[in-house]
C-alpha positions in Angstrom: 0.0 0.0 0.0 1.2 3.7 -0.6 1.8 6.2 2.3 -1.3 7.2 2.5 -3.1 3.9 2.8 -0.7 3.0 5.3 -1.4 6.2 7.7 -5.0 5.5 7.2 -4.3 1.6 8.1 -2.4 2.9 11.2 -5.4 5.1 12.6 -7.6 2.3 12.2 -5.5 0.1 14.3 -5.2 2.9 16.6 -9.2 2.8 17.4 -9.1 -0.6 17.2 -6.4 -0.6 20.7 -9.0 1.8 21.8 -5.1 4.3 21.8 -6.1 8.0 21.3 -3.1 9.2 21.1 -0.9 8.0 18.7 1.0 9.7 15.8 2.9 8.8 12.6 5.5 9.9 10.0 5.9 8.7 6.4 8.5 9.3 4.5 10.1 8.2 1.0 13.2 9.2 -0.9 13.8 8.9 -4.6 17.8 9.6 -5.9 19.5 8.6 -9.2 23.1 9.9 -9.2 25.9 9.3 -12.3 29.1 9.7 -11.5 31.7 10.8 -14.3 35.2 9.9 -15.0 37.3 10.3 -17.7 34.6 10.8 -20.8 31.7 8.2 -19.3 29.2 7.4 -16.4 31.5 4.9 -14.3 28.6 4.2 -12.0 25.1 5.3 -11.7 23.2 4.5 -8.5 19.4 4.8 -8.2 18.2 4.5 -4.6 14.7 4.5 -2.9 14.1 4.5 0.5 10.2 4.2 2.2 9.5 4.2 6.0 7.1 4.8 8.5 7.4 5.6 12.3 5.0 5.3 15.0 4.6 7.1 18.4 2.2 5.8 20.9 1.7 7.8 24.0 0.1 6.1 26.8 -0.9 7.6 30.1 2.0 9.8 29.6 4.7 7.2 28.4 5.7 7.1 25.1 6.4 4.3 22.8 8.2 4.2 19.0 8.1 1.8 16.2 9.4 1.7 12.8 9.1 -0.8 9.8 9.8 -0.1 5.9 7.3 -2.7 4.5 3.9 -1.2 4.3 2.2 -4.1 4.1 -0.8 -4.9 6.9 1.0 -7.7 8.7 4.0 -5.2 9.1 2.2 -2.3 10.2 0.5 -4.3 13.0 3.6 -6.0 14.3 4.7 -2.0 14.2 2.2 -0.9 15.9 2.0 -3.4 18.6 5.2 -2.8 19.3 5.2 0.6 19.9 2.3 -0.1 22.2 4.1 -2.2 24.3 7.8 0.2 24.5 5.0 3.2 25.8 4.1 0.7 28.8 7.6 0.3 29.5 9.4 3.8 29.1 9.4 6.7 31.7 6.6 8.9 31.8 7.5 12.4 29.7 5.6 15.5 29.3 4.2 14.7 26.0 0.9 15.7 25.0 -0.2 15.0 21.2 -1.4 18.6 19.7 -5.0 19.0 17.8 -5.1 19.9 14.2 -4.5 23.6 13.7 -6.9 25.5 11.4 -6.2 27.0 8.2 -2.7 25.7 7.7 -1.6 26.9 3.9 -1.2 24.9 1.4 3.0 23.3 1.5 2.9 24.1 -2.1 3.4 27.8 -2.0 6.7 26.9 -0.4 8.1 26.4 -3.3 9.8 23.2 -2.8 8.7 20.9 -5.6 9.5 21.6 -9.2 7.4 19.1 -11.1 9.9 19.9 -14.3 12.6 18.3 -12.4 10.5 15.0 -12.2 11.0 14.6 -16.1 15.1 14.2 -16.2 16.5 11.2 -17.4 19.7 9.7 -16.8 20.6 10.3 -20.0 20.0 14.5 -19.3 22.3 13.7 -16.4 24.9 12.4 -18.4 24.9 14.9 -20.6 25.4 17.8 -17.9 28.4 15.7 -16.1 29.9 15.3 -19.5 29.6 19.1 -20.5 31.1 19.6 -16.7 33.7 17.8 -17.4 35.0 18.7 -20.6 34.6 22.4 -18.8 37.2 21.6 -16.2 39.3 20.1 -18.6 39.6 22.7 -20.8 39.7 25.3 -18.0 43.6 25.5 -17.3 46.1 23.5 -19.2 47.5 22.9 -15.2 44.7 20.7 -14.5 45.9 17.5 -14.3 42.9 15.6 -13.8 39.0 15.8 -12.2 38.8 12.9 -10.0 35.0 13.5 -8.5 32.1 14.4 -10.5 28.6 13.6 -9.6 25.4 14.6 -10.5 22.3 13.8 -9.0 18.3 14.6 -8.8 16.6 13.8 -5.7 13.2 14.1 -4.9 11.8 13.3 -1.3 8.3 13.2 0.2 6.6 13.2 4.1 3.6 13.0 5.7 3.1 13.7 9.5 -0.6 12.1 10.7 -2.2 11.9 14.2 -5.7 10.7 16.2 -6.3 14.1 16.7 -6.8 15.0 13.4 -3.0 15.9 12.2 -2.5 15.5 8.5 -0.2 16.9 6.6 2.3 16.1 3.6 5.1 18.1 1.8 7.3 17.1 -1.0 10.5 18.6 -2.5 12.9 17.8 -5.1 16.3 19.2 -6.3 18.9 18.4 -8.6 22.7 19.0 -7.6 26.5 18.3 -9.6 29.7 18.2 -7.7 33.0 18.8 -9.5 36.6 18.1 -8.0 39.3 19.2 -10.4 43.4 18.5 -9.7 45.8 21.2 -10.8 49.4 21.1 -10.6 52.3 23.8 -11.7 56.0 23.6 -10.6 55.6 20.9 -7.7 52.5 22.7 -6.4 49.2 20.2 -6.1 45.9 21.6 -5.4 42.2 21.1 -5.7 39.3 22.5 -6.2 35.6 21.9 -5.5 32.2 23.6 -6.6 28.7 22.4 -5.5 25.6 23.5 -7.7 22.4 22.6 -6.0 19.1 24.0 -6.8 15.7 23.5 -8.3 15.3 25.0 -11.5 17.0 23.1 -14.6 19.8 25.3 -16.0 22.3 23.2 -17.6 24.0 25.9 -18.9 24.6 27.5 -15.5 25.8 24.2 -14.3 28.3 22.9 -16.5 30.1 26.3 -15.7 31.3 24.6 -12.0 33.8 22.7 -14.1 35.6 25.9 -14.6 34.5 27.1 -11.3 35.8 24.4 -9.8 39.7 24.8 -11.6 39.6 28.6 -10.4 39.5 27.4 -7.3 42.4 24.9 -7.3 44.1 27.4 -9.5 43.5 30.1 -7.0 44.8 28.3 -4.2 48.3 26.9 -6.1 51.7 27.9 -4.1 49.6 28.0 -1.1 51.7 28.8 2.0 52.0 28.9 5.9 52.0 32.3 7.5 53.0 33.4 11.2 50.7 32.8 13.8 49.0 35.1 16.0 45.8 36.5 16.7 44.4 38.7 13.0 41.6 39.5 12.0 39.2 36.6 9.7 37.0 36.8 7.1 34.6 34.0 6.4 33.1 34.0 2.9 29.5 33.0 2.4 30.3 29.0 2.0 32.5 28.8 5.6 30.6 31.5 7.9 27.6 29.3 7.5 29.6 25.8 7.2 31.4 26.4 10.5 28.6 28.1 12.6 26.7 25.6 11.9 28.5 23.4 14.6 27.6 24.9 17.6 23.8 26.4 16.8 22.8 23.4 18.9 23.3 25.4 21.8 19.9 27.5 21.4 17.8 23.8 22.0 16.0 24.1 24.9 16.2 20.3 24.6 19.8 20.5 25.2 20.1 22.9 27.8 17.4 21.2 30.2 20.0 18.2 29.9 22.8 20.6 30.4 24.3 20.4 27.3 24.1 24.2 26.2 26.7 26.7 27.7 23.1 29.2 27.0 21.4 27.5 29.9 20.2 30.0 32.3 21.4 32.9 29.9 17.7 34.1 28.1 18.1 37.7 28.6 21.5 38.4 28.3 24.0 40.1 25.8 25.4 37.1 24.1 26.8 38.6 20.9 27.7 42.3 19.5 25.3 44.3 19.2 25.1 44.0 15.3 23.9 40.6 15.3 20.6 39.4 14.9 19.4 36.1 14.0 16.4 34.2 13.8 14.8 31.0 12.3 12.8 31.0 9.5 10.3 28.3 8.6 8.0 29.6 5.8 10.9 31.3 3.9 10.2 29.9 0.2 12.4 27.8 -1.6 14.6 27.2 1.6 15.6 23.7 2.4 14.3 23.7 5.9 10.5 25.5 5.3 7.7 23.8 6.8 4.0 24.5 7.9 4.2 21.8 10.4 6.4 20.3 12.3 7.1 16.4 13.1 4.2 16.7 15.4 2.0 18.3 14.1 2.6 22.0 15.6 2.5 24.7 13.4 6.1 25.9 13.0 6.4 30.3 13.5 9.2 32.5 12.9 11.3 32.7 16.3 13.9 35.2 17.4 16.7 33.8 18.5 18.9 37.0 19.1 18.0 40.4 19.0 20.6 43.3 18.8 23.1 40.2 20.6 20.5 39.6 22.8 19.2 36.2 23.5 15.5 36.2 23.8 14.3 32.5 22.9 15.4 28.8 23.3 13.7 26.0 20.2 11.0 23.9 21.9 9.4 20.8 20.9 6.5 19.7 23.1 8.2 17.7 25.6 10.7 20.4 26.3 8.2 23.1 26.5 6.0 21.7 28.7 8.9 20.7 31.2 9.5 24.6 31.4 5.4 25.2 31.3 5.7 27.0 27.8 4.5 26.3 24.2 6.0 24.4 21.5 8.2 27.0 18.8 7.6 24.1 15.8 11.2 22.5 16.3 10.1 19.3 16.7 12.2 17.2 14.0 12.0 13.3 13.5 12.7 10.6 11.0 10.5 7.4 10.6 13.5 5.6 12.6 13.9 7.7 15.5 12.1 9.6 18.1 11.7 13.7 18.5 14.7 16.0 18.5 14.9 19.7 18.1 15.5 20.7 15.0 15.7 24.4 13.3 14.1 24.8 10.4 15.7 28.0 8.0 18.7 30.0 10.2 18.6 33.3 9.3 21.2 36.4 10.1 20.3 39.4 8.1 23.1 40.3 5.2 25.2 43.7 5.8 26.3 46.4 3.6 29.6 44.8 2.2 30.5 43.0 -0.9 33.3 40.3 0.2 36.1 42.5 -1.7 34.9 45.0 0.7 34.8 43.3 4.0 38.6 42.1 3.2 39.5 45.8 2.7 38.3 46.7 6.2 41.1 45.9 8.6 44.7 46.7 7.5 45.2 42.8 7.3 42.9 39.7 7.5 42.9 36.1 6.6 40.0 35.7 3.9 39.1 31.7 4.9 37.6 30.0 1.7 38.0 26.8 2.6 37.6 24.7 6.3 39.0 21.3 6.5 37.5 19.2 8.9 35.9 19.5 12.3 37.0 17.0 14.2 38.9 19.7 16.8 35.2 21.4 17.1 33.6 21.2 20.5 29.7 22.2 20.0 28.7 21.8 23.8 32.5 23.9 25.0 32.1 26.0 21.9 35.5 25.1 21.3 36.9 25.7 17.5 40.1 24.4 16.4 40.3 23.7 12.2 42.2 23.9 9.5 41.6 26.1 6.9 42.8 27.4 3.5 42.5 30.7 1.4 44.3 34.2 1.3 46.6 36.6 3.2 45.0 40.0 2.5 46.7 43.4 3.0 45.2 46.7 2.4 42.7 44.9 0.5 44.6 42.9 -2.0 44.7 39.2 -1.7 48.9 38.7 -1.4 49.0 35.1 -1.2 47.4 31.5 -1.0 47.1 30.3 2.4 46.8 26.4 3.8 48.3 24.5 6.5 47.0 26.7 9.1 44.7 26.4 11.7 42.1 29.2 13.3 41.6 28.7 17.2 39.0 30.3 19.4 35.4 29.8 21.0 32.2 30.3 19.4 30.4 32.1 22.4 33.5 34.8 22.0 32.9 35.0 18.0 29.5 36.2 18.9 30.6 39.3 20.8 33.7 39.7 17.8 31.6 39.7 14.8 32.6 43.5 13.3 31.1 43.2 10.1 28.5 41.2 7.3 28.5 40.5 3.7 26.0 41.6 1.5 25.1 38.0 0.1 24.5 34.2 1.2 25.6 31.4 -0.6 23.6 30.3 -3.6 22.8 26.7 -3.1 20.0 25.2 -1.7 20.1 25.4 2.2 18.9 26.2 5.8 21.4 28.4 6.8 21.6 31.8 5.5 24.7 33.3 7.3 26.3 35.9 5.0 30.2 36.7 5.0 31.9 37.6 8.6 33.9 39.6 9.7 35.5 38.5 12.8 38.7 39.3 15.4 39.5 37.3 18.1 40.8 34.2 16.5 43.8 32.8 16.9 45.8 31.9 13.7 48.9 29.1 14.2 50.4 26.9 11.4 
């Protein structure tokens, strides 16, 4: 049976148990992805995935289940189950929410592009090829592209309850990758360019062939430089990339088990004044939008920080009502697993400054372009420790390729050192729009 057969199948078995409070999620994922090497598809992989995940809350204690056969046997055995974990779990402050009124319709999101539905693999093939043959002819250093995928992925999920909960979304995209190898004089680089989005443009795409060379060719002769504590510039790929890490913190999920240095902070000056920052869920065509949330609360736009003040923790249900409040909408799940706070679209507004700008600010910076790893990133201690490549800049003018280096500092003192934004996110489809930083206080060693 399809998704919606089986959420209908799981309701009835739900009356039938004589359980009135029991939800479920659906959810199926469709991606075909070629990858390219040397002039032909090497490998093309086409991969489905289907699910469904049911909650059972009983007299306070909740129980989950999951199977990936729809089939009425399964379901049952799935349903039982979940029945039987609620009995035996702790009791939680869970309380499944009516059906709001008048939710819109997920279409005006803009997240489905039925002209994306109608690629073959052979349209595929021909954009990694053009790609390809981009790079190539790009720089007569490039010595080789080693990674080239492209991809179009289309997902769908539907959130249902007893009391009266029903709602689906879909979206779809379709994405290339390009790695290309350069090499002059004993110097090896590389250089990467993503292009994800939702709209068919060939064209546009096959460009982040040569994209990606300008990158590796950008980056050739890269140096060390002294250590010490300068002024950094993250461009619109790495301020979002590496903030990212720690925006865990603002779960009120995780600071009621004490794992957010913000517990106990609401009210107080957190970052510079400049900075504002809020998440988004109905902004359109962002990865993240929703109406609803994995339980069936309407998700709201929520301030997070206001003039470096922080105003607002994410709730799910549980987590509110342990702190007597309402649910924001962050209540995130997938058909294996249980609730977890999840942001929907992070949002700090863009400044006045083009990036060439923002490097021509402070007498000397380090413009960061690319981060390497994170494995030296503490997101409970804020701690950040990574390496990092792109440019020594002085008075403005980019004086030399930078790698091996590393950037040390802490995330809650970023906050208060942010001096300056960018005037531009990154292009690609996300949920996080973090523009270009300007930021002292980190500590550069090699």
């Amino acid at each position: 049976m399809d998704q919606r057969d089986a959420a209908d199948y799981v309701l009835a078995l739900a009356q039938e148990h004589r359980q009135a409070d029991v939800d479920l999620l659906t959810e199926r994922s469709d991606t075909l992805t070629l990858r390219i090497f040397k002039g032909q598809v090497e490998k093309i992989d086409q991969a489905t995935a289907l699910g469904l995940g049911i909650r059972v809350v009983h007299e306070g204690r909740t129980g989950l289940a999951y199977t990936e056969r729809l089939a009425p046997e399964a379901l049952e055995k799935t349903f039982v189950a979940a029945a039987e974990n609620a009995r035996l779990n702790d009791p939680t402050e869970v309380v499944l929410p009516p059906a709001a009124a008048d939710i819109p319709d997920p279409k005006t999101l803009g997240l489905f592009n039925p002209a994306l539905e109608t690629l073959t693999a052979a349209d595929l093939e021909t954009l990694g090829l053009d790609i390809e043959a981009s790079a190539r002819s790009a720089d007569a250093r490039v010595t080789g592209v080693p990674r080239l995928m492209v991809s179009r992925s289309r997902s769908e999920y539907r959130v249902v309850s007893t009391h009266g909960v029903e709602y689906t979304q879909r979206q779809n995209s379709v994405e290339a990758y390009c790695q290309a190898l350069l090499e002059e004089q004993g110097s090896r680089k590389s250089g990467g360019y993503l292009w994800s989005q939702r709209d068919w443009a060939p064209e546009t795409a096959k460009q982040i062939g040569a994209k990606a060379v300008e990158r590796g060719a950008s980056l050739l002769h890269a140096a060390p430089i002294p250590g010490g504590r300068v002024p950094i510039v993250l461009d619109e790929f790495c301020a979002p990339q590496l903030l990212a890490i720690y925006f865990g913190c603002f779960s009120a999920e995780a600071a009621q088990k004490g794992q957010s240095r913000l517990r106990d902070k609401l009210g107080e000056v957190i970052a510079d004044a400049s900075v504002n920052l809020a998440d988004e869920p109905h902004r359109i065509g962002a990865r993240g939008s929703c109406y609803v949330d994995a339980e069936g609360t309407p998700t709201q736009t929520t301030t997070l920080l206001t003039d470096g003040r922080f105003v607002n923790f994410l709730y799910h249900i549980d987590s509110a009502r342990r702190e007597e409040k309402e649910s924001t909408g962050h209540a995130g799940r997938s058909y294996t697993g249980g609730i977890v706070t999840t942001p929907h679209n992070l949002v700090m507004p863009a400044g006045d400054h083009s990036l060439e700008d923002l490097i021509a600010l402070p007498e000397r910076c380090l413009l960061i372009t690319t981060l390497e790893g994170a494995a030296g990133c503490n997101p409970l201690s804020g701690d950040i420790s990574i390496g990092v490549q792109g440019f020594w800049v002085d008075h403005g003018q980019r004086q030399q390729p930078v790698d091996s280096v590393t950037i040390a500092g802490n995330f809650f003192d970023l906050l208060h050192s942010i001096r300056a934004r960018g005037n531009v996110y990154q292009p690609n489809l996300s949920r996080m729009f973090i523009p270009p930083l300007l930021v002292d206080g980190l500590v550069v060693s090699s």
